[in-house]
C-alpha positions in Angstrom: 0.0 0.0 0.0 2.9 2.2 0.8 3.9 2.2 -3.1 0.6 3.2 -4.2 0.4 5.9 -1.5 3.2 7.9 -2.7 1.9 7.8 -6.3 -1.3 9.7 -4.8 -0.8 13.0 -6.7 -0.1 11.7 -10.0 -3.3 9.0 -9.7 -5.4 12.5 -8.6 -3.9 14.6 -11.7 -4.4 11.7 -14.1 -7.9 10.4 -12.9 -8.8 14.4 -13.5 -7.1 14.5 -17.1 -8.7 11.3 -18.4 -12.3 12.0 -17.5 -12.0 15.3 -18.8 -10.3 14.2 -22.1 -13.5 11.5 -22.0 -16.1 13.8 -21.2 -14.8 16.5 -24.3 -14.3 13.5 -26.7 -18.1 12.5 -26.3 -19.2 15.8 -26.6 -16.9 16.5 -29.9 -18.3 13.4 -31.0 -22.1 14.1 -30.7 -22.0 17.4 -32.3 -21.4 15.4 -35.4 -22.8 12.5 -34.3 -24.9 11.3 -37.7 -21.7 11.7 -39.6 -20.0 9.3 -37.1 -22.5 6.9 -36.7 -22.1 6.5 -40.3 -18.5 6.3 -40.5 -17.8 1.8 -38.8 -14.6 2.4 -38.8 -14.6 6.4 -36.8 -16.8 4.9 -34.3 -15.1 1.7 -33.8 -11.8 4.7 -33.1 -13.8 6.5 -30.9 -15.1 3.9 -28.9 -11.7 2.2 -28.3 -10.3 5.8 -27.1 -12.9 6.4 -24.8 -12.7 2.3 -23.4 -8.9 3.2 -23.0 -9.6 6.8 -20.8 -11.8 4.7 -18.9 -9.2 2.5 -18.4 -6.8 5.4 -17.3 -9.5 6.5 -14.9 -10.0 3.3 -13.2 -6.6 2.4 -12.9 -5.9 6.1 -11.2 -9.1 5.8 -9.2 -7.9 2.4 -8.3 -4.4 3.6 -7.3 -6.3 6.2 -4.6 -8.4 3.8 -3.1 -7.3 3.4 0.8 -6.0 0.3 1.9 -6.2 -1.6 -1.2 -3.8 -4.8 -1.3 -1.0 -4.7 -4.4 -2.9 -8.2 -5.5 -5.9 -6.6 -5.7 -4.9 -3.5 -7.4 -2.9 -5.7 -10.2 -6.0 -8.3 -10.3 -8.4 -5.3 -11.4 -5.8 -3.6 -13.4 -5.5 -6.6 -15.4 -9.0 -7.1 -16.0 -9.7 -3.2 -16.5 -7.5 -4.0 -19.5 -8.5 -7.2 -21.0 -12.0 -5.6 -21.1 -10.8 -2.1 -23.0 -8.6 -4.3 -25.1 -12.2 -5.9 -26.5 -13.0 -2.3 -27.7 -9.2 -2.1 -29.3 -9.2 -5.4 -31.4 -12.8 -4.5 -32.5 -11.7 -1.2 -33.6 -8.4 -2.6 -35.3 -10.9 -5.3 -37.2 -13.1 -2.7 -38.8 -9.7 -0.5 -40.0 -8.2 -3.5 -41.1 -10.9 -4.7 -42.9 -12.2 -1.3 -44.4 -10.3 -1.6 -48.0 -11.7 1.6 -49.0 -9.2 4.1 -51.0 -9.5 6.5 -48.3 -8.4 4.7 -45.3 -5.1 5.5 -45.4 -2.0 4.2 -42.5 -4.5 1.3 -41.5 -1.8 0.1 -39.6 -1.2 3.1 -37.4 -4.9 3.8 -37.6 -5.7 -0.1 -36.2 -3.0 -0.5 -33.5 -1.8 3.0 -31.9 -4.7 2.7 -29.2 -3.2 -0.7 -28.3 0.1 0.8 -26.9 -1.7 1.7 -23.4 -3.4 -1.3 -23.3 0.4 -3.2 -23.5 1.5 -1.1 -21.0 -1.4 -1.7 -18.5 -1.0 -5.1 -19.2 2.5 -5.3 -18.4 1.9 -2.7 -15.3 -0.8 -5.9 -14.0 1.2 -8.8 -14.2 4.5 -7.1 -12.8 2.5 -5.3 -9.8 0.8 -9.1 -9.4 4.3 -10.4 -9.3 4.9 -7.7 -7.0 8.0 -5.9 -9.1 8.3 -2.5 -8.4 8.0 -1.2 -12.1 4.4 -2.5 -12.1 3.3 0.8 -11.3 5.8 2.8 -13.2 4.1 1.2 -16.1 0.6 2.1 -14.7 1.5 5.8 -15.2 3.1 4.8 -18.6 -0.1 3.6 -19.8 -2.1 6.0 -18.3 0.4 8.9 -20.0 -0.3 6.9 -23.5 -3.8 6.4 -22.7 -4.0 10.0 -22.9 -2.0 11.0 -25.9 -3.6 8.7 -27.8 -6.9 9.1 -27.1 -6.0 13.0 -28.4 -4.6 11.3 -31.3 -7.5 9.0 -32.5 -10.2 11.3 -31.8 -8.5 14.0 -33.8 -8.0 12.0 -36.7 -11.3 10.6 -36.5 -13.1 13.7 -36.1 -11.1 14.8 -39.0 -12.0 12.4 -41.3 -15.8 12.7 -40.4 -15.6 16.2 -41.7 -13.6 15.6 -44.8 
């Protein structure tokens, strides 16, 4: 618990960045939201940037909860992420299948959002293990959680308005 303790501050900054970041993707999102619903592949994007933040948040909310065990918090941490990476390999189908002209850099387009989710991963298992840089990795996920999520719904909502 002592390890999770002193990474208090960063769990309260991140938990606050991520939901934000969620809250202005949804509402960027729903302003154009006919064109996106249209667009398999933009919502399959979205969907798997906003199942990552919520990753990011739990993970951070996780990290502040009093007296939770290291087993615990790598137990959840791991599932957190098996469940966001069912958004992720969804999303990578539809890119990868979408043959279209258009749909340029598939393979950037289908797998950026899966670097967080390899990071949480690995953060799970090593704070199961109970290795120090499990948590390390936490915040490495949660940093690329973020920066991608600003990534993919960029380019998605950029291609919904082309």
């Amino acid at each position: 618990m002592d390890q999770l303790a002193s990474w208090s501050e960063f769990n309260i900054a991140m938990a606050g960045a991520a939901a934000a970041l969620a809250g202005l993707v949804i509402v960027a999102a729903s302003v154009n939201i006919t064109q996106v619903v249209k667009a398999r592949s933009v919502t399959a994007r979205l969907a798997a940037g906003i199942a990552t933040l919520v990753l990011a948040i739990t993970a951070s909310g996780l990290g502040l909860v009093p007296e939770i065990s290291m087993a615990w918090y790598g137990a959840v941490l791991t599932v957190a992420t098996l469940v966001a990476a069912v958004f992720q390999v969804h999303a990578a189908r539809v890119v990868f299948g979408d043959r279209d002209h258009r749909n340029r850099q598939r393979f950037l387009k289908g797998s950026v959002g899966g670097l967080p989710l390899l990071a949480y991963l690995a953060a799970g298992v090593l704070v199961l293990v109970g290795h120090p840089a499990g948590l390390v990795f936490a915040a490495v996920g949660c940093l690329a959680a973020i920066a991608t999520a600003i990534i993919i719904s960029w380019v998605a909502l950029v291609e919904v308005l082309r």
